[in-house]
N, C-alpha and C positions, 0 to 999 in steps of 0.2 A: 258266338262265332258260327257261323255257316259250314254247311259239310262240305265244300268243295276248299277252303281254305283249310280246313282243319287236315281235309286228305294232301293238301302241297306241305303242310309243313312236315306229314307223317313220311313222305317221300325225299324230303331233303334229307330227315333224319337216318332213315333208310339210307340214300344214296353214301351218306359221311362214314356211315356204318360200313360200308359197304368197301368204299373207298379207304379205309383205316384195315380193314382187314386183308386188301388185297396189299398195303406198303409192307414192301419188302426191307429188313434190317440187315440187307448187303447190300453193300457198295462195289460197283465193277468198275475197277480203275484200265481201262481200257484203252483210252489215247494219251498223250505227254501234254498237260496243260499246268499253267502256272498256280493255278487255285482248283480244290476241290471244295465242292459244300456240301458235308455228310449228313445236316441236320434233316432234308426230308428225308434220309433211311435212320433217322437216328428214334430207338427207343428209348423211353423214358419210364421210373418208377420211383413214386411221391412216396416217403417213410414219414411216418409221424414220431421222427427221434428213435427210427426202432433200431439198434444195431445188428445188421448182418453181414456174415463175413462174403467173403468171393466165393468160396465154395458152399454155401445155402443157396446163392443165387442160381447154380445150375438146376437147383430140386426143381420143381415142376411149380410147387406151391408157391415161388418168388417168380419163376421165371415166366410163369404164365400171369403173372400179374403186368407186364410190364406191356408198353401201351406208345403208340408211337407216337412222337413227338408233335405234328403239325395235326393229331386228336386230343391230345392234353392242352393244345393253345387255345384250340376251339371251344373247349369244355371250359376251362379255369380262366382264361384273359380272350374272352370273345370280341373285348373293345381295344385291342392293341394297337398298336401303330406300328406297319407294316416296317418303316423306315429308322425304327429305333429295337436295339435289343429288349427284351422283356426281362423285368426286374422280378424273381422267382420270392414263392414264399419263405422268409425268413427262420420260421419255422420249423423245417422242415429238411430232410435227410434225403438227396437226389442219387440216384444210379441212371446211368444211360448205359445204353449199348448201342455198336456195331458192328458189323462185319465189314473188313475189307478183302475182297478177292481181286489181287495183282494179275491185272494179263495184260501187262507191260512185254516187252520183248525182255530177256536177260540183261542186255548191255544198257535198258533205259530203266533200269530196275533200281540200281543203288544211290545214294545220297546225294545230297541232303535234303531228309525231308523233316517237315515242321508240320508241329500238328497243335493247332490255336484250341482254348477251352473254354474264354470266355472269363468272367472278373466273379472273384468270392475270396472268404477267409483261408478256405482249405481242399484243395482241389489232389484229389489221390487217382492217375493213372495209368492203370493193368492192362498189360499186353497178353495175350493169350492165343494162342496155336489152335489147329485144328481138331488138335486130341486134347484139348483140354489144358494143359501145358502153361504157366506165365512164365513168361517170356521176360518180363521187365515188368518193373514198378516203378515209375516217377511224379513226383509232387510239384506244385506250383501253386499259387495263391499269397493271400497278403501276408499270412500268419505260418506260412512257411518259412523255416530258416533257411539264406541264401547258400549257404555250402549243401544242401539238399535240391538244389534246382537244378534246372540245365544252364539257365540264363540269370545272369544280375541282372540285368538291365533290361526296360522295355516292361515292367508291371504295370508301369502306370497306362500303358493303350492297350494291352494285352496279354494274356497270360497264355505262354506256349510252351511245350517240349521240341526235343528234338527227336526223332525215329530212327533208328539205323535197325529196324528190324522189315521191310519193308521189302527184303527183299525173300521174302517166303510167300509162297500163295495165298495164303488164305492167313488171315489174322484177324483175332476178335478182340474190340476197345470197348473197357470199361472206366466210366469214367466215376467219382464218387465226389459230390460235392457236401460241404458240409460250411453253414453258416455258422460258425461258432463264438460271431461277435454281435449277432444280433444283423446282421449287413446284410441286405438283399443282393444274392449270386444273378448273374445273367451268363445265363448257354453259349457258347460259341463250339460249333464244331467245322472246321473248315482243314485241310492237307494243303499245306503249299513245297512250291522246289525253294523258295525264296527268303529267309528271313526279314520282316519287316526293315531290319536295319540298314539292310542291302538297297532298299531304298530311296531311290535317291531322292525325293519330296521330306520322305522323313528324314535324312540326312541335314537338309536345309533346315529344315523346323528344328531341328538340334542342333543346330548350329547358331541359330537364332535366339533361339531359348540360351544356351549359355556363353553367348555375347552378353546379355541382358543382366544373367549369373555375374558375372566379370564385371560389369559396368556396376552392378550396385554392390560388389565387393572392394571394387575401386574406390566408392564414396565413402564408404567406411571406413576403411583404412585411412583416408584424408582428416574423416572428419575425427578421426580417433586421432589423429596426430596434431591436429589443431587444437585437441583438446591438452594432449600432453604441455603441447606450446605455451596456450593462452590458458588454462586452468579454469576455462568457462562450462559449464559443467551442460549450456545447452550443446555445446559441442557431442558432449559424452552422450547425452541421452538421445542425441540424435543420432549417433554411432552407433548407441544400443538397438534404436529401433531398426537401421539398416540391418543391424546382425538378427534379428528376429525372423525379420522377410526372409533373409538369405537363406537360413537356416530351414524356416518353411518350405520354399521354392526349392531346396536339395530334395524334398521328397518327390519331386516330378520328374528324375532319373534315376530312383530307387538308390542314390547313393546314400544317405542315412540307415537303408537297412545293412550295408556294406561294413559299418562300425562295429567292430570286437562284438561288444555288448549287446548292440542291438541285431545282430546277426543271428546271435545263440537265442537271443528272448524279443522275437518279434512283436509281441504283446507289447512292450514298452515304447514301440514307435510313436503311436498315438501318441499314449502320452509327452513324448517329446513334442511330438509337432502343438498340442496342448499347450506347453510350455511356450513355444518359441512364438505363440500366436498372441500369449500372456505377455510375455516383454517385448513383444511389438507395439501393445496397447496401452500398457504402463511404461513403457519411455515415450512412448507418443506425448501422453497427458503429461510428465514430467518434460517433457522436451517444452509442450505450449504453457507450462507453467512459469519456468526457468525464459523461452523468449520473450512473452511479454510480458515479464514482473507480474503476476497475477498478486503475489500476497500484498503487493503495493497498491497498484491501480485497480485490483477486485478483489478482495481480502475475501468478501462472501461467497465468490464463484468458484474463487481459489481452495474454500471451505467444500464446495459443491465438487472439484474438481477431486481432492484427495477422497472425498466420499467414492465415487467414480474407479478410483483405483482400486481401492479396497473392493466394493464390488466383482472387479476386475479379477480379480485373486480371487475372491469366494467363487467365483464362475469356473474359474480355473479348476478350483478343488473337487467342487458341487460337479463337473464335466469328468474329470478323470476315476471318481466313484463312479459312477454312472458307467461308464465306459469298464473300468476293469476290475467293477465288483460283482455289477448287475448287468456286464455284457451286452448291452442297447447302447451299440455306437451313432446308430440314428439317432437318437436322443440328445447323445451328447455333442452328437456335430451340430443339430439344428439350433438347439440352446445356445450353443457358443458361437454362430452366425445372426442370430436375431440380436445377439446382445452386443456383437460388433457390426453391427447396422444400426441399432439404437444410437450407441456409443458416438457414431463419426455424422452421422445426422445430427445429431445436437449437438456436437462442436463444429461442423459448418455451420448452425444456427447464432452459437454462440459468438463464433468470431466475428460474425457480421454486423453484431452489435459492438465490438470492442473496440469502442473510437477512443477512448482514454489509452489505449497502451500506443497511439503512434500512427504514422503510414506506414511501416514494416510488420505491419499484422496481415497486410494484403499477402505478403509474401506465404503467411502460414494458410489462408483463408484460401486463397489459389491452389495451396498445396495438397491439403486439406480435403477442397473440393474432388479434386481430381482422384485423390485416394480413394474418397467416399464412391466416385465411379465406378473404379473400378472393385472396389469391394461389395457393392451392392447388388450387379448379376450375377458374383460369384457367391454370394450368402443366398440368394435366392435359388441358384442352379444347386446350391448343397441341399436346400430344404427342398426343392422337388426332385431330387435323388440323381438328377444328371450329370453332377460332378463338377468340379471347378474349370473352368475357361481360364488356360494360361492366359492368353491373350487379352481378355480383362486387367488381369495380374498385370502383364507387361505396360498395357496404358498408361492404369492408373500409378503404376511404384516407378513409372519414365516422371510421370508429372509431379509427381510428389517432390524422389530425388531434385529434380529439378529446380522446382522454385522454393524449397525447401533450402537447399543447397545457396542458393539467390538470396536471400533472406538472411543465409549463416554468417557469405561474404560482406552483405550489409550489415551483419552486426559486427563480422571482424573489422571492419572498416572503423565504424564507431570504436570500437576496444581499442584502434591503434591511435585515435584522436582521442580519447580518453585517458590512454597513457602516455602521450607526450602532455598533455595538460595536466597527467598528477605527476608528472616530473616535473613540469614547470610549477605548480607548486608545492611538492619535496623542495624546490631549490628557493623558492620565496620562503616556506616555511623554513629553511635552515638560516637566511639571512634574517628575519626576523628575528629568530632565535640569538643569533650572534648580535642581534642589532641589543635585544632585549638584554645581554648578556653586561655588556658595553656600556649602555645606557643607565645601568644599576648601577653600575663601577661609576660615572660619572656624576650621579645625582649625589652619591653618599656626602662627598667632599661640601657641596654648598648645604647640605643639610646640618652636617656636622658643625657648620659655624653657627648657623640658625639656631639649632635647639642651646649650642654653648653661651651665644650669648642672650637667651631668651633663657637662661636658667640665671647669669649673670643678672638679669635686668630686672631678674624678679627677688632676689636676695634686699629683703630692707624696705620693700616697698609694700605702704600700706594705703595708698591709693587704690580702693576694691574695683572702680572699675577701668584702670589700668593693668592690674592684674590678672581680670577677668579677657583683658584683652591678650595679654599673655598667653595667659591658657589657654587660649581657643589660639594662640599660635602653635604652643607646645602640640597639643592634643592634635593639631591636623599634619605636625613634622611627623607625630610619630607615626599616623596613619599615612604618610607617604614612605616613611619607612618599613613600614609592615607590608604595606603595595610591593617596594621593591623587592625584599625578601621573596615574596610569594614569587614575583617574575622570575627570580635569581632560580628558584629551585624546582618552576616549572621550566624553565631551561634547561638544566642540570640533568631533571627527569627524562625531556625529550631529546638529550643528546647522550644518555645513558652515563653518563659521568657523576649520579648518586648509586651510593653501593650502599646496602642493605649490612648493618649492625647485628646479626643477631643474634640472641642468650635464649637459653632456653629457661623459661618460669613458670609459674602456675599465672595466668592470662587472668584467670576469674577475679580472683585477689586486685589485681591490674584494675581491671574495668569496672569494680566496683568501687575503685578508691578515683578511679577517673570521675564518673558520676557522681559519686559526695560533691565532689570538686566544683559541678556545677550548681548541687541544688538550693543554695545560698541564691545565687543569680536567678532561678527558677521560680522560687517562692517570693522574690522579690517581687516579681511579674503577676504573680498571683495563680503559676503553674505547678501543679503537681507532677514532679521528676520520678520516676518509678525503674529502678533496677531487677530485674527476672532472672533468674535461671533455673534449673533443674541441676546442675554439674556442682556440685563441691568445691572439686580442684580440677583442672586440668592443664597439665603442662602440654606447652608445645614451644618451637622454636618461632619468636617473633622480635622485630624492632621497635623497642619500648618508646622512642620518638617518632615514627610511625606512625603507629598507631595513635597515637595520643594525639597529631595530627589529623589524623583523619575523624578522631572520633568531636574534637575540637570544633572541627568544620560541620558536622552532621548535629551534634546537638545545638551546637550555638545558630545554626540555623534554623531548628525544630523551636527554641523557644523565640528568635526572633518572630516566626511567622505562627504561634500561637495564641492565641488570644488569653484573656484572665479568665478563670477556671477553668483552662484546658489542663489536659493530659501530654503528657511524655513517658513512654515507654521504653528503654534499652531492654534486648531480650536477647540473652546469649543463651547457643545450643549446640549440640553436636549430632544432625542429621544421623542417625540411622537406615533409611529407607532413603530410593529415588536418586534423580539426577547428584544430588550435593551430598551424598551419602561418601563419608570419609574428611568433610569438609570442617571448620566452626562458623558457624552462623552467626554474626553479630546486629540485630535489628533495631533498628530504632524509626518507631512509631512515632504520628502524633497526632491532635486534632483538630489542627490549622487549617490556615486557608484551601490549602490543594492546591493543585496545578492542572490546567487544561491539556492536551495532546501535541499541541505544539510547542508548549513551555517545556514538555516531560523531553519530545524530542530533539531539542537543542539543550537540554540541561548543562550538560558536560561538557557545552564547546567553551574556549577561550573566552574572555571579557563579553558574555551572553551575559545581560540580566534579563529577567523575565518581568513581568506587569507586577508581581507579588514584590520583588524585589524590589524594581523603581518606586512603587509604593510606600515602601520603608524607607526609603530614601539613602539608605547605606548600602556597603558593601563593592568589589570591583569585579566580581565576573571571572575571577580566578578561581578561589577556594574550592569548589567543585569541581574542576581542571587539575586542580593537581591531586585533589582526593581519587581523583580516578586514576591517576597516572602512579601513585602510590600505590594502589592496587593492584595496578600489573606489575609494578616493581616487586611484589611480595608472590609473584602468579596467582593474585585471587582475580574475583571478579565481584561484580557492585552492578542493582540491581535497583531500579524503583519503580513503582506504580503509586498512583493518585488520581482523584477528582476531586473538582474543584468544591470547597465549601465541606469535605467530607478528609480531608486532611491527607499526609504522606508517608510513604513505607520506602526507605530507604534499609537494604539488608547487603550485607558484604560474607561473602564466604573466602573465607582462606584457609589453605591446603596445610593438613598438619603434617608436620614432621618434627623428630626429634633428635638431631642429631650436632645441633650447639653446643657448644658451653655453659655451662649451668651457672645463672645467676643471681645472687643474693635478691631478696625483694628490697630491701635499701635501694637497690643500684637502679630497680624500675619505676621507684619513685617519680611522679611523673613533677614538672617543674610549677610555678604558679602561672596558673592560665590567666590570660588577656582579653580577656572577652571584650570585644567592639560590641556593647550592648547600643541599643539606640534611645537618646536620650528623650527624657519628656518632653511632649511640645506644649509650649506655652501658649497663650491669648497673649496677644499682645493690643488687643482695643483696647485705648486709652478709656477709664471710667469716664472722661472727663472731657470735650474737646476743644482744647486753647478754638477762640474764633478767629481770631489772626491768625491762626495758620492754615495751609492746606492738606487736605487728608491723601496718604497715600498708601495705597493698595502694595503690598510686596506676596509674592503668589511664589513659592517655592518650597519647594520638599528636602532639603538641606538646613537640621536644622544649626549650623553651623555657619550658612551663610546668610541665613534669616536673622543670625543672632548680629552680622557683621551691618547689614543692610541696617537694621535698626540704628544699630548706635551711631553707623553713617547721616541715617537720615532725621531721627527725633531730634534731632535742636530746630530745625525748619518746618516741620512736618509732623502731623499726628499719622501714629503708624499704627497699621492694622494687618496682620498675616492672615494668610489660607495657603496649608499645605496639600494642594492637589489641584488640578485643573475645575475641577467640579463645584468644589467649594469656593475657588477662585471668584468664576462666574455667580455663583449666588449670593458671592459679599460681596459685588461689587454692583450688582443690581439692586442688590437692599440699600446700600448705604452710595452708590454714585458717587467714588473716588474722585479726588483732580487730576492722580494720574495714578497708573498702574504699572509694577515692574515684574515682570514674571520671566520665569526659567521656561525655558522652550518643551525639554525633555521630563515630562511627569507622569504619572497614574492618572488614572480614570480618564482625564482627558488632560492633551498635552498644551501649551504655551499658544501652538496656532490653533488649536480648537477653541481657545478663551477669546483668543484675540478676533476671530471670524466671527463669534456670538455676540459678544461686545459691542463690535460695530455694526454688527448689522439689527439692533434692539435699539431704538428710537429714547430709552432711555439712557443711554451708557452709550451710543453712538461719540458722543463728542469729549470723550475719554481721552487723553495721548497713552499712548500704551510704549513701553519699553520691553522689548525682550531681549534678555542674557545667557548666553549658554554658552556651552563648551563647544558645541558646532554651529565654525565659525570659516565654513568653507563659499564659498560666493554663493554657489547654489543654494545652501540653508540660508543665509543673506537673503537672496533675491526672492525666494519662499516665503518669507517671513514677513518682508514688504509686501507680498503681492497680498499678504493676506489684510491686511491690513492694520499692520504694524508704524506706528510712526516714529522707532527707532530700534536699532540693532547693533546691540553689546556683545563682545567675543569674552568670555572668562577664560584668564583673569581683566578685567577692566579696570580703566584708568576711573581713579575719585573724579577727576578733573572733568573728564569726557562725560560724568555722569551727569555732574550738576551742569555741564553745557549745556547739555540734550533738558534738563530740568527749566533752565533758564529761559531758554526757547519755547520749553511749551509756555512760561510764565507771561511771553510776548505773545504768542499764541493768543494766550487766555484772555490779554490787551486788546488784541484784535478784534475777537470776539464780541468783544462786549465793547468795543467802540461800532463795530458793523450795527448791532441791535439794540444799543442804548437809547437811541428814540424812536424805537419801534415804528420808522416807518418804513414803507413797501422797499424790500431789499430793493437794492440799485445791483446794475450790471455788476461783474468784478473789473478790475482793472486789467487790461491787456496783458501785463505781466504776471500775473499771479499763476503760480505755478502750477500743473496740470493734480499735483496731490491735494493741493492747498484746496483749489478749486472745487475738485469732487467734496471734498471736507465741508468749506459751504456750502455748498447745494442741497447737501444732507442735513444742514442746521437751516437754511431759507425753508426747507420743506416744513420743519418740526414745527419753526414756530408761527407760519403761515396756518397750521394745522390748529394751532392754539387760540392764534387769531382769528379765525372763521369759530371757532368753537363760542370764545368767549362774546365774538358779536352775536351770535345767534342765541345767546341768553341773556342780550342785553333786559331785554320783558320779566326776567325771573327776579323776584325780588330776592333778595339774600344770598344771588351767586358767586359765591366764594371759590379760595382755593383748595378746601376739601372736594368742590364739585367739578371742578376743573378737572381735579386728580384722579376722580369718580370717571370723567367722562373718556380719559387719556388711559385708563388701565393703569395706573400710578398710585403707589401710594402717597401722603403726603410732600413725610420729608424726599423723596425719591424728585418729586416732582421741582419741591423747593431747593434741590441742589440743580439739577437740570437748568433751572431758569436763572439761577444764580450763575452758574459758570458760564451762560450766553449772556447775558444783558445787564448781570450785577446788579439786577432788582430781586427782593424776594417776590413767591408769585404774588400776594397779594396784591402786591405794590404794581406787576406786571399788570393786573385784571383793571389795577384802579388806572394805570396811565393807559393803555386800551380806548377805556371809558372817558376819559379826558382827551385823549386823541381823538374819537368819535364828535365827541360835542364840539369842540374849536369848529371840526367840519360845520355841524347842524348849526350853531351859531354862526357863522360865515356864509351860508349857504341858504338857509329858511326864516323865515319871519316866526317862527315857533317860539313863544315864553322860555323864559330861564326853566320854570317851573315845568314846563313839557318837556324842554331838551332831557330835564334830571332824571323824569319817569321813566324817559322815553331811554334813557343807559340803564337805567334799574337804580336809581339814588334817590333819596332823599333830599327834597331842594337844599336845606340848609346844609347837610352833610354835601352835597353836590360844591355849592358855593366855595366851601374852607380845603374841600380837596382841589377845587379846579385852581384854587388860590396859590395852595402851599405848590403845586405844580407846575404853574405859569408865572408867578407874580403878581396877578391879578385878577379881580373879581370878574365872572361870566359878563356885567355889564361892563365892566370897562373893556375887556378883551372886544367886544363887539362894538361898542363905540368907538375906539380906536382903530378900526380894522378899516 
C-alpha cells in the first residue's frame, strides 16, 4: 500500500476518534416533538457475563469504560444495515447510558411519556437523579413476568416503559440488557408523547390481525362440532390443527404470557408455543391420513406418514431441551422451522402424486400448498433472525382454512350420502333377515314330509341301488336342514334375540374333550389333530353350546382344507402381556391351503365362499357368519391371518369373567358332532366302453350331483367326471366327448372358462356343451350362450328338458355327418339355418377343409396314414378318431381312404392316366387301390371309367 493511502485511512481513523470523543451523553429536550432518538447520545458497555451492580458503574474504572454507541457500531457491525435494527451479541451483558436534561417549559413538562428499549430476554431500567439518587426501576423483555411490566401488551413490535419522572431536570437512563436465552437483543432508545397503541395504523393492523384470530376460531369451533355430530375423526384432527395455529398466533398480542402460569414462569412460554406448533403438525398429518384413507389406498405412505409424526414429537422434545436446558433458543427455533419446511414440502409433493385417494385430494393439495406459502418466508425469516411475518401467517392459514374447510364440506356431503345408503341398507338387511326368518319356518314343513317318507321308503328295501338313491335324498334333506338352522340363528344373532347360557366350568377340560371329538374324523383324513396348553384348569364363565359352535366350525374347517399329513393345532392360553392381556386365547392353526388378501377380507361376510371353498365343493357361506356373530354375542373378538399354500390362523380371545353359576362337567358335555365331511371322489371312466353308446363328459364339483348325473345318464351313455374346470378341459381334449355337461360355478376355472376353450380348440370345437347352475338369472343365460354354450339348465332341472337338449344334439350329430358323409366341397347352407347353427358349420367346413388339403398334399407319401394325419393336426390319435367320427361317421382311416377315392373318380374322369398311375399317383398300391376303389363305389376303377 502506498503512503498517501496509508496516511487517508490514518485520518479517518483519526477523524472517528475524534468524533466519538466529542458525542456527548446528554440529551437536551428542548422543543415539544412526538418522538425523540436518544441512540446518537446513547453510551454503551459490552460485559463478557461480568455481573456489576448500578453502583460499580459510577466508579471511574466501569465508567470510563463505556463508549458511545454510533463508535461500538462502527467497530463490532461495520457492515450493518442502516434500515434494520442490529442484532447484539448474544453472549454478552449490555449497559447503556444517558443523560436527559428537561428544558421543556413547566406546563409541557409532565405526561405521558414512553420510553422504547428495543427486543431481548431481560431488559432492567434505572432512573437516576442528579445526585445520584434512583429514582425508579422498571423491567421489560420476553422473560419478564407481566405483573412486573408497565405494559401487557405490544412485546411483540416493541418493548417500552412508561416515565412519569420526566418532570425533573436532569435525569440519568440506565439501561441493562441481559440475553439469558441465548436470543440476540437489538437497541432501541427513542422518548415519545404517544403510546404506540394510540396509533391509529397500528390500531387497524390490530384489528386486522384479530379478525383473522376470530375467523380461525370460528372454523374451529365448527369443525369441532361437526365432529361431535358426525364422529368423523377428520373433522377432529382438523379442529386440532385450527387449535394449534390459534394458540400459536395468541403469542402475537402477548396474550399467552397473560395466563396464571405462564405469567409467574415466562420461561414456559416457549415451550407452549413448542407444543402448540407440534399439534398443529400432528393433526395436520393425522388430518391427511384420516381424509384420504391413506392406510387403504397407501398403506406404505401411511407407514411413511406415522414415521413423520413420531419424528414430529422427537423434534418437539429434542427443541424444548435445547431451549430450556441448554438455553440456545436460536437453535431451537431454527431446528423446528427447517423441519416444518421439510415437513409441508413433501406433503405438497406427496399429494400431488395421490391419484388413488379421489378428486377431493385437490382440496387438501390446494390447502396444503397455500399453508406451505405461507409457512416458508416465515421459517426462513425465523432462521435469518427477522422474525415471523404475520402477514405470511394470515395468507397462507386464509387458504388453508379455506379449502381445507371445502374439502370437509365435501366429505360431509359424502358422509350424508353414505348414511342414507347404510340406512337403506339397515332396512334391506332387516327384511332379509325377517325374509330369512320366514323362509326357515316355511321350508321345514315340505322337508319334514321328505325326509318321513324317504325313511318310510327305505324300511325293507333291499334294492342297493334304490337305496343308494334314497340316501343321497336323505343326506342332502339333512343338509338343507342344517342350511336352514344356520340362517335361523344367524338371524336370531343379528336381531339380538339369542341370549347367552352361561355356567361357569373349567373351559380346558371342555376343549380338550371337544378335540378328542374330532380326531377320529382327523386321522381319517390322514391329519394329525394336536391339542396345546400350558393351563391345567381354568375356570371361567362360558356357553358350553357356543362354543362348541364355533370351535365346530373352525376345526371342521381346518381339516376340510388340509391335506394328508398336515397338521392341526388347537392352542388354548391365557395372554399375560399386550393388547389381549386378561383375555383366553383359543387358536387353531393349520397347514392348508391358505387364503389370499381378498378371500381373508370377505371371510366373514354372509353366503361368501372363497376359491378354497368352491374347490371342496361343500359347504354354504354361513358357518363363518355366524361364528363371528357368536363372538360378539360372548364380547370377544376373532382374528385371522393366512397365505396362500402356507396354511391358516384363526385365534378367538374371550374376556374372562367369573361370575355364573357353577356347573357340573356332565352338564358341558358337548353333544355328538355332525361333521359335513367331504366325501371321496370317484373315477367314474368306464374300464370298458360300450361302442354303441355315446361318451359323455359330466364336469361338476358336487359330488352329490355327479353321483345323481351318473345314474341319470349311464344306461345311454358311458360316463366320465372331472371335478373342476381345469380338469374338465383336459379330459375332454384327451378323450373328445359327444357331449359335455358342466356346472357353470367351479374352481380353478369356472363352466364359461371350459366352454370358451372347448370351442375355440379345433379339436373339441364341435362338442354340444350343456351348462347347469344355480344362476339362472337371463343375464347369466345370455353369458353362457354368448360364450358358447349350446344349452342352458337352471338347477334344479327337469330329467325331461335334459334328455330333449340330449336328443337334439343327437339330430345335431345326424346333420353332421349327413353335411360330410361324402366328403364333398361343402355346399352353401340353406337360407334358413339358423345364425348359431350356421357359425357352428363354418367352424367344422373350416376343420375338415384343413384335413383335406393336408391329406391331398400327401397323396406322394407312401404309407400316409392316420397316425400321420394326427402328427400333422397336433392330435393325437384316438383324439383325432373321435373328431372325424362325430362329423362324417367314418373312422379316420376310412376318411383318408375315401379322400383318395374321391381324388381318383376325379383323375379317372378327367386324364387318360393308367389305373396303375392314378393308384401311385394317391399313394396306393394298384391292387390294394382296385379292392378299395371297389368296396367304395361298387365298381372296378375300369368299369367306373368305362361307364362314365
Amino acid at each position: 500500500m502506498k503512503w498517501p493511502a496509508l496516511t487517508a485511512v490514518f485520518l479517518l481513523a483519526l477523524l472517528a476518534s475524534v468524533s466519538a470523543l466529542c458525542q456527548s451523553n446528554t440529551f437536551h429536550i428542548t422543543a415539544l416533538q412526538e418522538e425523540y432518538d436518544l441512540l446518537p447520545n446513547l453510551f454503551i458497555l459490552a460485559l463478557d457475563k461480568e455481573e456489576v451492580s448500578l453502583q460499580d458503574l459510577r466508579k471511574p474504572v466501569w465508567s470510563d469504560r463505556f463508549i458511545p454507541y454510533t463508535a461500538f457500531l462502527d467497530q463490532y457491525y461495520p457492515q450493518r444495515k442502516p434500515d434494520r435494527p442490529v442484532r447484539l451479541d448474544a453472549g454478552k451483558i449490555y449497559w447503556t447510558r444517558v443523560t436527559l436534561i428537561n428544558e421543556l417549559p413547566e406546563s409541557c413538562r409532565s405526561g405521558p411519556w414512553y420510553l422504547f428499549t428495543g427486543k431481548g430476554d431481560h431488559t432492567t431500567i434505572f432512573l437516576q437523579d442528579n445526585k445520584g439518587n434512583v429514582l425508579d426501576t422498571m423491567y421489560t423483555g420476553l422473560l419478564i413476568p407481566s405483573r412486573k411490566k408497565d405494559f401487557s401488551y405490544g412485546n411483540q413490535y416493541a418493548e417500552r416503559v412508561s416515565l412519569n419522572q420526566l418532570s425533573q431536570d436532569t435525569i440519568t437512563l440506565y439501561f441493562q440488557l441481559k440475553p439469558l436465552n441465548n436470543r440476540k437483543p437489538s437497541l432501541d432508545a427513542r422518548l415519545t408523547r404517544e403510546d404506540f397503541f394510540h396509533n391509529w395504523n397500528k390500531v387497524i393492523t390490530i384489528q386486522k390481525n384479530w379478525f383473522f384470530i376470530g375467523f380461525l376460531l370460528t372454523f374451529f369451533s365448527l369443525s369441532l362440532l361437526l365432529y361431535i355430530v358426525t364422529r368423523d375423526k377428520a373433522f377432529l384432527f382438523h379442529s386440532l390443527f385450527q387449535l394449534g395455529v390459534f394458540i400459536y398466533l395468541l403469542e402475537f398480542f402477548s396474550i399467552l404470557i397473560e395466563l396464571p402460569f405462564l405469567r409467574e414462569n415466562p420461561m414456559f412460554l416457549q415451550l407452549v408455543l413448542y407444543l402448540a406448533l407440534c399439534l398443529m403438525d400432528v393433526s395436520y398429518l393425522q388430518f391427511i391420513r384420516v381424509f384420504l384413507d391413506l392406510p387403504r389406498t397407501y398403506p406404505r405412505w401411511d407407514k411413511a406418514v406415522q414415521v413423520l409424526m413420531a419424528l414430529r414429537i422427537a423434534f418437539l422434545i429434542a427443541s424444548s431441551i435445547i431451549f430450556y436446558i441448554f438455553h440456545k433458543m436460536p437453535l431451537a427455533d431454527n431446528l423446528t422451522a427447517l423441519f416444518i419446511v421439510a415437513e409441508y414440502l413433501g406433503m405438497v409433493i406427496f399429494l400431488w402424486f395421490t391419484k388413488e385417494s379421489g378428486s377431493h385430494r385437490w382440496f387438501i393439495f390446494g390447502g396444503t400448498l397455500l399453508l406451505t406459502l405461507g409457512i416458508v418466508p416465515n421459517a426462513l425469516s425465523v432462521v435469518a433472525g427477522t422474525g415471523i411475518k404475520f402477514i405470511y401467517t394470515q395468507v397462507g392459514g386464509f387458504g388453508e382454512v379455506l379449502l381445507f374447510t371445502l374439502g370437509l364440506g365435501y366429505r360431509l356431503k359424502r358422509l350424508i350420502k353414505e348414511e342414507r345408503e347404510a340406512l337403506v341398507l339397515k332396512e334391506t338387511d332387516a327384511f332379509k333377515t325377517r325374509f330369512y326368518t320366514n323362509i326357515t319356518h316355511e321350508f321345514r314343513t315340505p322337508l319334514t314330509v321328505i325326509q318321513g317318507f324317504t325313511a318310510q321308503l327305505s324300511e325293507g328295501l333291499h334294492d342297493d341301488k334304490q337305496l343308494q338313491k334314497l340316501s343321497l335324498i336323505r343326506q342332502n334333506g339333512d343338509r338343507l336342514v342344517r342350511l336352514l338352522d344356520r340362517m335361523l340363528n344367524l338371524s336370531k344373532l343379528q336381531s339380538g334375540r339369542m341370549d347367552l347360557q352361561l355356567r361357569q366350568g373349567d373351559i380346558i377340560e371342555f376343549m380338550r374333550y371337544l378335540v378328542f371329538s374330532f380326531q377320529a374324523f382327523a386321522w381319517s383324513k390322514g391329519i394329525h389333530l394336536t391339542f396345546l396348553t400350558d393351563l391345567e384348569k381354568w375356570e371361567l364363565d362360558f356357553d358350553a353350546e357356543k362354543i362348541q359352535d364355533i370351535m365346530t366350525n373352525l376345526i371342521s374347517n381346518a381339516i376340510k382344507f388340509t391335506g394328508e399329513e398336515g397338521k392341526i393345532t388347537v392352542l388354548v392360553k391365557a395372554p399375560l402381556t399386550g393388547p389381549h392381556r386378561g383375555t383366553l386365547m383359543i387358536q387353531v392353526k393349520d397347514t392348508g391351503i391358505g387364503m389370499n388378501k381378498e378371500e381373508l377380507d370377505n371371510l366373514f361376510e354372509r353366503f361368501y365362499q372363497s376359491g378354497s371353498v368352491r374347490k371342496k365343493g361343500q359347504g354354504s357361506g354361513l358357518g363363518l357368519s355366524i361364528t363371528r356373530e357368536l363372538v360378539k354375542l360372548m364380547k370377544g373378538t376373532i382374528a385371522v391371518s393366512s397365505n396362500p399354500g402356507q396354511g391358516s390362523v384363526f385365534s378367538l380371545y374371550l374376556p374372562v369373567t367369573r361370575q355364573a353359576p357353577q356347573a357340573p362337567l356332565r352338564e358341558l358335555t358337548p353333544i355328538e358332532i355332525d361333521m359335513e365331511g367331504e366325501p371321496d371322489k370317484q373315477e367314474f371312466q368306464p374300464e370298458k366302453y360300450d361302442k354303441e353308446k355315446p361318451l359323455a363328459l359330466i364336469v361338476e364339483d358336487n359330488y352329490d350331483v355327479v353321483l345323481y348325473l351318473r345314474q341319470l345318464l349311464e344306461k345311454d351313455f358311458n360316463v366320465v367326471v372331472a371335478y373342476d374346470g381345469a380338469e374338465g378341459i383336459e379330459k375332454a381334449i384327451a378323450l373328445v366327448p359327444d357331449v359335455v355337461l358342466s356346472d357353470v360355478v367351479m374352481p380353478e376355472k369356472d363352466g364359461l372358462e371350459l366352454c370358451t376353450t372347448l370351442k375355440a380348440d379345433e379339436r373339441t370345437s364341435h362338442i354340444p356343451i350343456i351348462l347347469a347352475t344355480a344362476k339362472a338369472s337371463m343375464e347369466d343365460r345370455l353369458t353362457g350362450l354368448q360364450r358358447g354354450a349350446d344349452a342352458y339348465l337352471s338347477k334344479p332341472f327337469n330329467q325331461k328338458e335334459l334328455f330333449l337338449y340330449l336328443q337334439n344334439f343327437v339330430q345335431l350329430r345326424k346333420k353332421l355327418q349327413e353335411r360330410y358323409s361324402k366328403l364333398t366341397p361343402a355346399q352353401p347352407l340353406p337360407l334358413g339355418t339358423e345364425p348359431s347353427l350356421r357359425e357352428y358349420f363354418e367352424v367344422e367346413d373350416a376343420f375338415l377343409a384343413k384335413l383335406r388339403t393336408i391329406v391331398e398334399a400327401n397323396f406322394g407319401q407312401e404309407g400316409f396314414g392316420a397316425t400321420q394325419l394326427a402328427r400333422e393336426t397336433a392330435m393325437s390319435r384316438s383324439q383325432l378318431h373321435r373328431k372325424i367320427t362325430a362329423l362324417t361317421g367314418h373312422s379316420a382311416s376310412s376318411f383318408i381312404n375315401a379322400i383318395r377315392v374321391q381324388k381318383a373318380r376325379e383323375l379317372l374322369l378327367q386324364t387318360e392316366l393308367t389305373i396303375s398311375e392314378i393308384a401311385f399317383q394317391i399313394g396306393l398300391e394298384p391292387n390294394y387301390f382296385s379292392r378299395l376303389f371297389k368296396e367304395e363305389t361298387g365298381k372296378t376303377p375300369g368299369e367306373f371309367r368305362n361307364q362314365a
